[in-house]
Structures are given as structure tokens and as C-alpha cells.
C-alpha positions in Angstrom: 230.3 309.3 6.2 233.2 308.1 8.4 236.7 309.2 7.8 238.5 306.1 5.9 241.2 305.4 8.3 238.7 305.4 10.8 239.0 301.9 12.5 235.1 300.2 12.0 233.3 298.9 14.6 233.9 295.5 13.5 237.5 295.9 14.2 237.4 296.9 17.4 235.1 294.0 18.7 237.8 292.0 16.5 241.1 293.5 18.2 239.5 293.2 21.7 238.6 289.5 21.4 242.1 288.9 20.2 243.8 290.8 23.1 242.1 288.8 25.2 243.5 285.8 23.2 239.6 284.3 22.7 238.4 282.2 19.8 235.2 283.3 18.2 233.1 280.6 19.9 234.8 281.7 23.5 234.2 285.0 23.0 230.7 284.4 22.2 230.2 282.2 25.4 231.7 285.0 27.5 229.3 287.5 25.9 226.1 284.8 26.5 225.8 285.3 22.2 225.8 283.3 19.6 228.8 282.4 17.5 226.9 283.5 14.2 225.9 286.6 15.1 229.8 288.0 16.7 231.1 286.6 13.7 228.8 289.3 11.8 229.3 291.8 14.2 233.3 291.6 13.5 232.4 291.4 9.9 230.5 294.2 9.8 227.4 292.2 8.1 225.3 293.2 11.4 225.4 296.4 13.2 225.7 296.1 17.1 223.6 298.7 19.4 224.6 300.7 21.8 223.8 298.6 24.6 225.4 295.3 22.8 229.0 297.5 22.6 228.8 298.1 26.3 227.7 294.8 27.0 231.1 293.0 25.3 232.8 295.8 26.9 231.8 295.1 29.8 232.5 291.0 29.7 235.8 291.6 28.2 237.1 294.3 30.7 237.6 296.7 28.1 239.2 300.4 29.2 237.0 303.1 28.5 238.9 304.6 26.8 238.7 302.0 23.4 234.8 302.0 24.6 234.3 305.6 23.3 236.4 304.9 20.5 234.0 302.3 19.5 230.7 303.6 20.4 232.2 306.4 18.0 233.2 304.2 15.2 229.6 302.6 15.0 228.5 306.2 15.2 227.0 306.5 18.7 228.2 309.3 21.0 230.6 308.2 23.9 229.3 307.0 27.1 232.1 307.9 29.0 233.4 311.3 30.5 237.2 312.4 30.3 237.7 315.5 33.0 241.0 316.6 34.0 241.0 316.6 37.8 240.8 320.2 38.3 237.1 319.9 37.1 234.4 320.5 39.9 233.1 317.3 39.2 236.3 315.6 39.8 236.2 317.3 43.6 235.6 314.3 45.5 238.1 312.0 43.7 240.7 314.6 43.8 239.9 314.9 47.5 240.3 311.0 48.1 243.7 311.2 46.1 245.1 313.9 48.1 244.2 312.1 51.1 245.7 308.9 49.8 249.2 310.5 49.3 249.6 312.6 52.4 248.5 310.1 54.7 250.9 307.4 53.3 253.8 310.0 54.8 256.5 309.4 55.8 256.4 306.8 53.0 256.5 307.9 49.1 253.7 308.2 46.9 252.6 309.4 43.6 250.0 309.3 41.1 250.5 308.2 37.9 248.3 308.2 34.0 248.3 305.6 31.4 251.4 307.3 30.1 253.1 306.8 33.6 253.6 310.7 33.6 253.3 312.1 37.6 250.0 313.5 37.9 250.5 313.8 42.1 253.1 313.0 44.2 253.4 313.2 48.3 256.3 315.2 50.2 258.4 312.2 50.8 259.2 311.7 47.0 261.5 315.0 47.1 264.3 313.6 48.9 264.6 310.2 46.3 265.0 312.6 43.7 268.5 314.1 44.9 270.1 312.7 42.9 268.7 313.1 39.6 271.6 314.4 37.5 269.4 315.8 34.5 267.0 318.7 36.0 264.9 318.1 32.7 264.0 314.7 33.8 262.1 316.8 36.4 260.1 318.9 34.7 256.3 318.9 34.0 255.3 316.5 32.4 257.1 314.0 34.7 257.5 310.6 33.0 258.3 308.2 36.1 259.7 305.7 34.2 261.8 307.8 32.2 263.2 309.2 35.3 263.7 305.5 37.0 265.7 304.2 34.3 267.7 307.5 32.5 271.1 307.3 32.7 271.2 310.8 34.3 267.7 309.8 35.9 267.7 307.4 39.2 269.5 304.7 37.4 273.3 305.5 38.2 271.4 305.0 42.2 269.5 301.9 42.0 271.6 299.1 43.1 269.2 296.4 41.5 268.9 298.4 38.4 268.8 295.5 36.1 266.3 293.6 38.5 264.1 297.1 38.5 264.6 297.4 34.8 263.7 294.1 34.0 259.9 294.7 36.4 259.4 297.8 35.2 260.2 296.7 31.1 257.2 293.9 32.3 255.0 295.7 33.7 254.6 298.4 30.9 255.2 295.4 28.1 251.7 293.9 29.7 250.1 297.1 29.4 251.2 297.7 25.9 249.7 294.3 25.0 246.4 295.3 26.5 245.9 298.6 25.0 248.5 298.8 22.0 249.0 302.0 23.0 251.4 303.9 20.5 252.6 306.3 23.2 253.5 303.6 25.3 255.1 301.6 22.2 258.0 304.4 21.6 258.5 304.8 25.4 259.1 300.9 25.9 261.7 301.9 22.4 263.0 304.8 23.7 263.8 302.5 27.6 265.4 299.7 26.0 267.8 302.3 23.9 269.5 303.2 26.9 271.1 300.2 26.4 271.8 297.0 29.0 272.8 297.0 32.5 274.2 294.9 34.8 272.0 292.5 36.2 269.3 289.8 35.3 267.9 290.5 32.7 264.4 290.5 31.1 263.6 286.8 31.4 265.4 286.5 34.4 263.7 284.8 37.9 262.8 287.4 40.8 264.6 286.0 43.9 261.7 286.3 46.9 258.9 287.3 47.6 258.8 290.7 45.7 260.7 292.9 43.5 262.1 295.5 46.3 263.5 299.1 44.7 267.3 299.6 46.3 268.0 303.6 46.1 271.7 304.2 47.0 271.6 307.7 48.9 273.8 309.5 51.1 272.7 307.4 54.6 272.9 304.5 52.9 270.7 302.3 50.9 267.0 302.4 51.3 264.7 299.5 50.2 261.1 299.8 49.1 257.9 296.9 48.3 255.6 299.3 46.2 251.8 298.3 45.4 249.5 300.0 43.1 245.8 301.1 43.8 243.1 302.3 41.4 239.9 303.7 41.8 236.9 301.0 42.1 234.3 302.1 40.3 235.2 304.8 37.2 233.0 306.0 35.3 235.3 308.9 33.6 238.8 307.4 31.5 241.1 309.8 33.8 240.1 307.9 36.8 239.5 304.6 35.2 243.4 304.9 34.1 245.0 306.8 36.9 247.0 304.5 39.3 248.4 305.6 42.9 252.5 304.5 43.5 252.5 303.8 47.2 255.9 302.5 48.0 256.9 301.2 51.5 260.1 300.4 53.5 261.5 296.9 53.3 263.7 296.9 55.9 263.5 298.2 59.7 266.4 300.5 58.2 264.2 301.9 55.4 261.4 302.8 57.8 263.3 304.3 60.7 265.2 306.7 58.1 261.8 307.8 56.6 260.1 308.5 59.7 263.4 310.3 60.7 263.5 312.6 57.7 259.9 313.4 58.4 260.3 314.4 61.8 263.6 316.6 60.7 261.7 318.4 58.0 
């Protein structure tokens, strides 16, 4: 017999279709089934299979991670595999992510987890973090936005801090939305306790085409565009959630100090 506080299947199918802000009679025309039958599948008045799990998985985008947790609430085992990346079979992906990062030199990059805690990170990232004023901010496990927006993190040197703040704040309130992650609920909690900064805030309008990152550093300030890059294809919930932080210069100034540094080190 399941555990009591163990969510049933029924509410899984039920919290996904509402993440994904559906009706009943969407969802079911997404998932090519009838209205009837997902309305006793949420109900728990039908059993799904297996397959049927994957298959509104699989329509709905669902992570894999809340894929094993359901195939475990209707009692199946999961179909999804969760190495850390120091497992042999993780050799090839770990390969791909090492190549990633040093080949984006002079430029920074970093790989981050679902908790935005530094998995990777290439040589160019030493140097930003200078001027970190807490060393514990620094140790393993990194949490990158913890160290962006600390008041003895990189905060006191971003020039657009509130501008920053406000992308970051998004960024990880859209993931929280998607996953209602409780890890990710008390980091949002413990961010906005640092209290407000100057700058737009929130709600406020980006000006251009992008939200550039403006480090204050001893030569000056350096601007950075940043894009993120996932793995295609996962079929294991590390890679499926691991993201790679490529960030590149904004300005000919940016660029022509990071390829300097490079060539002095």
C-alpha cells in the first residue's frame, strides 16, 4: 500500500494539466483522448498504464523528473535514469560539456542544475569572481544566483543590478511555476530578502535588445549578452535539467579585455 502523503497518480496528471494552464477538454485534445476518460484518470476512477503516463508526458513536455514521480505513484518503476556525471555512462555527455566550456574561452561559461548550483565552470569565470567579498559564497556547492545577487556576492559590482535582479527574479519565477519546486521556492524567498535595489524593478521594461550583465572591475566595466543551451535529447533527469551559461562580450571593449586576459594568463 502507498504511503498516505504520497501524491496519486491522479494528481499528478491534474497538477500538470494545470501548469500548463489547460481545461480538461484541451488537455484531452492535446493528448488525442477523450474528455471522459482524463476526467477519470485525474479522478482516479480509471487507472492509466505505463505507456498512457508517458504519452501525456510526452504532449505536455513534462520534466522527467515529475515523470518518475508519477510512474511511481501509479506503482510502475521509473523510466528514467538519474547518474551523476562522474558515471561511466555519463562519459560522452561529460566529454561534450567539457568541450562546450573550454572552447567558449576567452569568454565565461558554466554549467548549472535545476537548483542553479555550479556543476562546471570554464577558466574565464575566475577573474569575475574577484571581487566576491564572502569566500563562503564560493564554496561547493556554488549557488550562481546566490552569488549574483548577495550583498557580499557580485552585487556591490553589477552596475545594472536592479535590471539583473529583476531578469534573474524572472527567469527562476517561470521555472518555479513549471516545476513548483520547493528548493527553488525558499531560494526565490531567501533573494528577494536581501532587500531592493536601485533600479527598475520587477515589472519594469528591458531597454533593447537584451538584458546585458555590467561587472564593474578594476579595467573598467565589462558587458556580457549570455544564452543558455541544454542537451537535445535526455534521457537521464541530470542531463534533461542541466543547462550551460555561455556568456559573451557586448561591447568591442568587453571582448578585447577577455581575449587580453587570456593571452596574459
Amino acid at each position: 500500500m502507498a504511503p498516505q502523503n504520497m501524491v496519486s497518480i491522479g494528481d499528478h496528471l491534474r497538477a500538470w494539466r494545470e501548469r500548463n494552464r489547460l481545461s480538461q477538454l484541451h488537455c484531452a485534445l492535446e493528448a488525442d483522448i477523450s474528455q471522459r476518460h482524463l476526467s477519470f484518470l485525474e479522478t482516479g476512477r480509471s487507472r492509466p498504464s505505463r505507456d498512457m503516463i508517458i504519452h501525456l508526458a510526452d504532449r505536455l513536455s513534462i520534466p522527467l523528473r515529475d515523470r518518475n514521480a508519477a510512474l511511481l505513484a501509479a506503482g510502475f518503476a521509473p523510466a528514467y535514469s538519474e547518474r551523476g556525471l562522474d558515471d561511466p555512462e555519463m562519459k560522452a555527455a561529460r566529454a561534450a560539456l567539457e568541450t562546450i566550456l573550454a572552447g567558449h574561452e576567452p569568454y565565461p561559461a558554466l554549467a548549472i542544475d535545476r537548483h542553479w548550483q555550479m556543476l562546471h565552470a570554464n577558466a574565464a569565470i575566475g577573474p569575475l569572481l574577484s571581487g566576491v567579498g564572502n569566500a563562503d559564497l564560493l564554496r561547493p556547492p556554488v549557488n550562481v544566483l546566490r552569488l549574483s545577487l548577495h550583498p557580499q556576492g557580485l552585487a556591490p559590482g553589477i552596475e545594472n543590478l536592479g535590471e539583473w535582479r529583476a531578469h534573474l527574479l524572472h527567469r527562476l519565477g517561470r521555472q518555479i511555476a513549471a516545476t513548483q519546486d520547493e528548493v527553488l521556492i525558499e531560494l526565490r524567498r531567501e533573494l528577494l530578502g536581501y532587500g531592493a535595489v536601485p533600479g527598475p524593478d520587477e515589472g519594469a521594461a528591458s531597454v533593447g535588445v537584451f538584458v546585458p550583465l555590467r561587472l564593474k572591475t578594476p579595467d573598467g566595466v565589462l558587458s556580457f549578452i549570455s544564452t543558455t543551451t541544454v542537451f537535445g535529447t535526455p534521457r537521464d533527469v541530470l542531463l534533461s535539467e542541466l543547462a550551460i551559461e555561455a556568456f559573451f562580450p557586448a561591447d568591442p571593449q568587453t571582448a578585447q579585455h577577455l581575449t587580453g586576459a587570456l593571452r596574459a594568463g
